[in-house]
C-alpha positions as CSV (number, residue, x, y, z in Angstrom):
1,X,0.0,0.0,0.0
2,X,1.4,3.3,-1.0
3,X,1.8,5.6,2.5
4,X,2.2,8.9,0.6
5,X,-1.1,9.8,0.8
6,X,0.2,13.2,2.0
7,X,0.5,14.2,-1.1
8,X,-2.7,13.0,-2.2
9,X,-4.7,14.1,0.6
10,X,-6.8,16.9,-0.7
11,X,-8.0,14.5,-3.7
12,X,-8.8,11.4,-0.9
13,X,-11.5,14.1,1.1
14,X,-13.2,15.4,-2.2
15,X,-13.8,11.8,-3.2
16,X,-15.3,10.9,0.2
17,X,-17.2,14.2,-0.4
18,X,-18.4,12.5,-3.9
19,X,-19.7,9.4,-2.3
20,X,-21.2,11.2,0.8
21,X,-23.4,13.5,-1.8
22,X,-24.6,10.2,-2.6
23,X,-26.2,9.3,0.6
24,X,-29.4,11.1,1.6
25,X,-29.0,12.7,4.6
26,X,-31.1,15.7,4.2
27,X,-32.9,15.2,7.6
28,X,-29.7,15.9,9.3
29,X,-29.6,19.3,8.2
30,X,-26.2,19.5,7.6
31,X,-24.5,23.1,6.8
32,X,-20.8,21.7,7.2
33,X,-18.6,19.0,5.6
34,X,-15.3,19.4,7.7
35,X,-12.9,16.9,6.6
36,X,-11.3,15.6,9.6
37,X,-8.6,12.3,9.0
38,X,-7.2,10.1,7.2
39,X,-5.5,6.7,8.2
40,X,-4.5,3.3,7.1
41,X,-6.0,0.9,9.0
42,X,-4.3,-2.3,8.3
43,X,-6.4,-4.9,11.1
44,X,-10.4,-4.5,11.3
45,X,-13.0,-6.9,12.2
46,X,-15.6,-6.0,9.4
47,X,-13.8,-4.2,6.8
48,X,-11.5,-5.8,4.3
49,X,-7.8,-4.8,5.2
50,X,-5.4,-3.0,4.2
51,X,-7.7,0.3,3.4
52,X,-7.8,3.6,3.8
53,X,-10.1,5.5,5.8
54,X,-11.5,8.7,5.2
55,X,-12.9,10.5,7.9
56,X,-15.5,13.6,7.3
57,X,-17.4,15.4,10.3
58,X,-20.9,16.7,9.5
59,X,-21.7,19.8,11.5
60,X,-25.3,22.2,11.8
61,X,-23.1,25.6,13.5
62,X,-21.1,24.8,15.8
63,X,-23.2,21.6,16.5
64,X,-21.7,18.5,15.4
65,X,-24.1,16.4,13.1
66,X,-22.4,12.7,12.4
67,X,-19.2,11.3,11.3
68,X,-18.8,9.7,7.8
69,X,-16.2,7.5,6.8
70,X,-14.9,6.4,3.8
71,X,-13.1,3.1,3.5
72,X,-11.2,2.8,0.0
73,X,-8.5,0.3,-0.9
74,X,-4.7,1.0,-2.8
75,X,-6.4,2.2,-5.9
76,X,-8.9,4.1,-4.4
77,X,-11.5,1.8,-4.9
78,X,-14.8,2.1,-2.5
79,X,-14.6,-0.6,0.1
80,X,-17.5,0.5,2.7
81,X,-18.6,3.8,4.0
82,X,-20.3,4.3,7.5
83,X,-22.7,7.3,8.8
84,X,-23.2,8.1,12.3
């Protein structure tokens, strides 16, 4: 797995961005996509590793909303995704 994903970070949060556009969450009123992490998580019990994970916190004001997260593998190919 490639770990410069420094470089490459910008592009990693507008694709979790993309897929989260996907989901309807319009009842959570959500004014603010904050992007928030990103790690490799290389042991999980329910999510094929190793992946990346992309990490987005939904906020109303200053009132946090949920937490998205993007899992992707090495060719930034969508794994899962999780909303809470």
């Amino acid at each position: 797995m490639d770990l410069n994903i420094v470089q490459y970070k910008n592009e990693y949060y507008e694709l979790a961005q993309e897929y989260l556009k996907k989901i309807d969450f319009v009842d959570l009123n959500i004014l603010e996509i904050i992007p928030k992490s990103i790690s490799i998580v290389i042991d999980h019990d329910f999510i094929p590793t190793p992946c990346i994970e992309i990490k987005l916190e939904l906020s109303k004001g200053e009132k946090k909303t949920a937490n998205y997260f993007l899992y992707l593998n090495e060719n930034k190919e969508f794994v899962d995704e999780f909303l809470y």
